[in-house]
C-alpha positions in Angstrom: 150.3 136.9 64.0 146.8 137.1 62.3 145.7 140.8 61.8 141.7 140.9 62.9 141.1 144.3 62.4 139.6 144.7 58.8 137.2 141.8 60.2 135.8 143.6 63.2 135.3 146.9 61.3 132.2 145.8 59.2 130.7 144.6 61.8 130.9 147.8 64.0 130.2 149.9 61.1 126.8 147.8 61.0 126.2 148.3 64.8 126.8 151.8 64.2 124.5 152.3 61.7 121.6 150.3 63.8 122.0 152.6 66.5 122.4 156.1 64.5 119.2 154.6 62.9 117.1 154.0 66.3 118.0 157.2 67.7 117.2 159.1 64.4 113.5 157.2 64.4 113.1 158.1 68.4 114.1 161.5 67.6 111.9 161.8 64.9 108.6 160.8 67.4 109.7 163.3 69.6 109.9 165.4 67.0 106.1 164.7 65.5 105.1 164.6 69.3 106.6 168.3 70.3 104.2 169.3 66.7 101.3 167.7 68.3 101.5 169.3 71.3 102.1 172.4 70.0 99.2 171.6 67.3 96.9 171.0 70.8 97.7 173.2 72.8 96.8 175.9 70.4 93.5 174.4 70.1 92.9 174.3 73.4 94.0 178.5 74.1 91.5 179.3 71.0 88.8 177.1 72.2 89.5 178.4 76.1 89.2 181.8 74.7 85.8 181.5 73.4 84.8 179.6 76.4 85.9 182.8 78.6 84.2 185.1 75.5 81.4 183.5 76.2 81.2 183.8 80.1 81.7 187.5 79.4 78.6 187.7 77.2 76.2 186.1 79.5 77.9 188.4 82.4 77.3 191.4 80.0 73.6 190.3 79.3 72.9 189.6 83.1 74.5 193.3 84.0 72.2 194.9 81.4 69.1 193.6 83.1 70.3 194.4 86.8 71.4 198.0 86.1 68.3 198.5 84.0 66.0 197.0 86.8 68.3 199.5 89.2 67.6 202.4 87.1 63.4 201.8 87.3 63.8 201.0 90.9 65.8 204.3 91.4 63.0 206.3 89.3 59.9 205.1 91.4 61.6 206.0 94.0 62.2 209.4 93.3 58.8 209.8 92.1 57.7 208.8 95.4 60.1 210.6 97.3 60.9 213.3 95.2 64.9 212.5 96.9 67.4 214.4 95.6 69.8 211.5 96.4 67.7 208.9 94.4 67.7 210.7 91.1 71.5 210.4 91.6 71.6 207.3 91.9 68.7 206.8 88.6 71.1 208.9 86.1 74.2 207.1 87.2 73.0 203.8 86.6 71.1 205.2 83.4 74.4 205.8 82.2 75.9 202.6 82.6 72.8 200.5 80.9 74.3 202.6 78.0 77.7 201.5 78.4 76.8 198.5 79.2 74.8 198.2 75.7 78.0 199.4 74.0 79.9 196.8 75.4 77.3 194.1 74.5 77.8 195.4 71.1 81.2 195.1 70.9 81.4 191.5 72.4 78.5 190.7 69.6 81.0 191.5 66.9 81.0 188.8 63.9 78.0 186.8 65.7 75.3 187.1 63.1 72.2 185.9 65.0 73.2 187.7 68.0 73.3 191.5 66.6 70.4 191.0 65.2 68.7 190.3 68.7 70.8 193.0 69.8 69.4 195.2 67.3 65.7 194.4 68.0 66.6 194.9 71.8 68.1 198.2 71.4 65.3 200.7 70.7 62.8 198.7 73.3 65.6 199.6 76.4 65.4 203.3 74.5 62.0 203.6 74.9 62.0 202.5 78.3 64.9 204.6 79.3 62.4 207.2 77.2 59.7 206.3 79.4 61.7 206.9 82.5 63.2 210.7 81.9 59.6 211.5 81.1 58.2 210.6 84.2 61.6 212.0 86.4 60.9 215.3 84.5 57.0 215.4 85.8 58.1 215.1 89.0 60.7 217.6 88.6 57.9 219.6 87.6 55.6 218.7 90.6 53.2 216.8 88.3 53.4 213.8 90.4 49.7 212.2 89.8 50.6 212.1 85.9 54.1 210.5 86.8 52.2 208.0 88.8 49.7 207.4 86.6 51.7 206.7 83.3 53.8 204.7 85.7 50.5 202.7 86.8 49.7 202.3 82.9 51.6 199.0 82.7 53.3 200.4 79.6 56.9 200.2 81.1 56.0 196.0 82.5 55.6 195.2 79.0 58.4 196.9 77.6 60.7 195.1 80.4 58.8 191.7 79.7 60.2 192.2 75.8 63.1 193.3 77.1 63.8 190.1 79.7 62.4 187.9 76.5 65.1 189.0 74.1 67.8 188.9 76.7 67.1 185.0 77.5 66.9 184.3 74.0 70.1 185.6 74.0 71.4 184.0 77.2 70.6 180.7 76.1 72.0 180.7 72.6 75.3 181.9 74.7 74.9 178.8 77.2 74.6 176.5 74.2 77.5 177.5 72.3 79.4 177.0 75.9 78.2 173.8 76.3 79.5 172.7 73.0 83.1 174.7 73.7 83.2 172.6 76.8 82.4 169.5 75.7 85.3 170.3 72.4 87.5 171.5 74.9 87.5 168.0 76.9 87.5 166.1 73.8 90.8 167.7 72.7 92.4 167.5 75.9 91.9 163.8 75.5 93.0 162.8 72.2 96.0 165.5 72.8 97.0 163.0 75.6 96.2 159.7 74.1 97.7 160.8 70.7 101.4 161.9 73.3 101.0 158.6 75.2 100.7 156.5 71.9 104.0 158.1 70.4 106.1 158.3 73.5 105.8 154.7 73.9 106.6 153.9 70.5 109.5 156.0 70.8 110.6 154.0 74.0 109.7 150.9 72.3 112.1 152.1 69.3 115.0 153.0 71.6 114.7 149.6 73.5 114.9 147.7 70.5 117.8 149.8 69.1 119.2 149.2 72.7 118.7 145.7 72.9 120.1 145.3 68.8 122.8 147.5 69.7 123.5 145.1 73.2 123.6 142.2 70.8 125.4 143.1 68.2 128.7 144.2 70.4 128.4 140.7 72.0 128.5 138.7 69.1 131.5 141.1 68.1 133.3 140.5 71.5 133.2 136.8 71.3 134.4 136.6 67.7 137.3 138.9 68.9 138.0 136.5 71.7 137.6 133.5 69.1 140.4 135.1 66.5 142.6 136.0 69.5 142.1 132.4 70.9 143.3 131.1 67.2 145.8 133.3 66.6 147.5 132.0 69.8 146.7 128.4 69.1 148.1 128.7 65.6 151.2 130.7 67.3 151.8 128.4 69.4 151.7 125.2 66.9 153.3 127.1 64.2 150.5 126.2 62.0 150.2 129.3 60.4 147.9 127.5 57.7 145.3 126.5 60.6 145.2 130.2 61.8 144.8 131.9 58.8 141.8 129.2 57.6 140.0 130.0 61.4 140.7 134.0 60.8 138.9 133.7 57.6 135.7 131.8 58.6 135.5 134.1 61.6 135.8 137.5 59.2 133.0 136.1 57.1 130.6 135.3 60.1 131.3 139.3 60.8 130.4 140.1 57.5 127.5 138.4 57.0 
């Protein structure tokens, strides 16, 4: 009987070597596609942190001007009233336009434009906060028609005005650069997602098609196997050893070629 071994084995070795080759290109997509993910989603943390970097600016610029408008609020008053319980309230939220300042400061770090705003802003609110203590400690002092009338001299309206122009110069350089980290932020997001949809179906593309070479291959082998064991019989049966071995032969070569 005809030995078909040693025909069939270059042929699987092929079908092998097809598939090892399929999955190794699939694995390498998933491979490039894990990288630009990672590659995105990096972007997209570093881009969402200056976004919320950003939100706390304009918060920190909007809390400078509400605690500063407190503390003037909080003054009149107690010139008015002379209330023990307002000039409380004025030095506690005196203290925190300074920390809030401080704070500005530090979220102004490495933004060029910015400090220097920052440093034009910072001795106006000084000399208002000046302006302030001078006229709490007249009233302290029972001076109260030179309280009231440096505080109708219209010296502490313009000081705010310069100080509410500088602080929406400032606000709006913040709300551009947001609108551009926004709009680079979406933009990412979408070629991240278009760039993994591309790959993944390239890499089920590559696996079908190893699949389907894979599917074909093994056919072909199964039907020459059933050919040689069809021959072998045929020639076993006739005694025309001759006739078999002829048939094996052509049917080795079709599996090596």
């Amino acid at each position: 009987m005809v030995n078909t071994q040693p025909a069939v084995k270059p042929r699987f070795r092929a079908i092998k070597i097809k598939g090892a080759t399929g999955l190794a290109i699939a694995f390498f997509l998933l491979v490039v596609i894990t990288g630009l993910s990672y590659h995105n989603t990096r972007r997209l943390i570093e881009t969402h942190d200056k976004i919320v970097h950003t939100h706390e600016v304009l918060t920190g610029l909007a809390s400078l001007l509400a605690v500063l408008t407190d503390a003037e609020s909080n003054q009149r008053g107690f010139m008015i009233t002379a209330d023990e319980q307002l000039l409380v309230s004025y030095r506690n939220t005196r203290r925190q336009v300074d920390i809030n300042f401080r704070r500005l400061k530090d979220l102004m770090e490495g933004k060029t434009d910015q400090q220097h705003r920052l440093a034009r802003l910072e001795p106006i609110i000084q000399d208002r906060l000046e302006s302030l203590d001078r006229g709490v400690r007249r009233t302290q002092q029972g001076e109260f028609e030179l309280a009231r009338d440096f505080a109708r001299s219209g010296r502490g309206r313009k000081e705010m005005d310069e100080i509410q122009r500088i602080v929406a110069e400032m606000s709006g350089e913040e709300e551009r650069l947001l609108e551009g980290r926004v709009d680079q932020s979406q933009a990412s997001s979408r070629r991240a997602l278009l760039a993994s949809a591309l790959l993944s179906l390239v890499a089920v593309a590559v696996l079908a098609a190893a699949h389907a070479v894979t599917r074909r291959d093994i056919a072909i082998r199964q039907r020459v196997e059933k050919d040689l064991a069809v021959s072998a019989r045929l020639a076993a049966l006739s005694g025309d050893v001759g006739l078999a071995l002829s048939r094996s032969e052509d049917m080795r070569e079709m599996l090596q070629g």
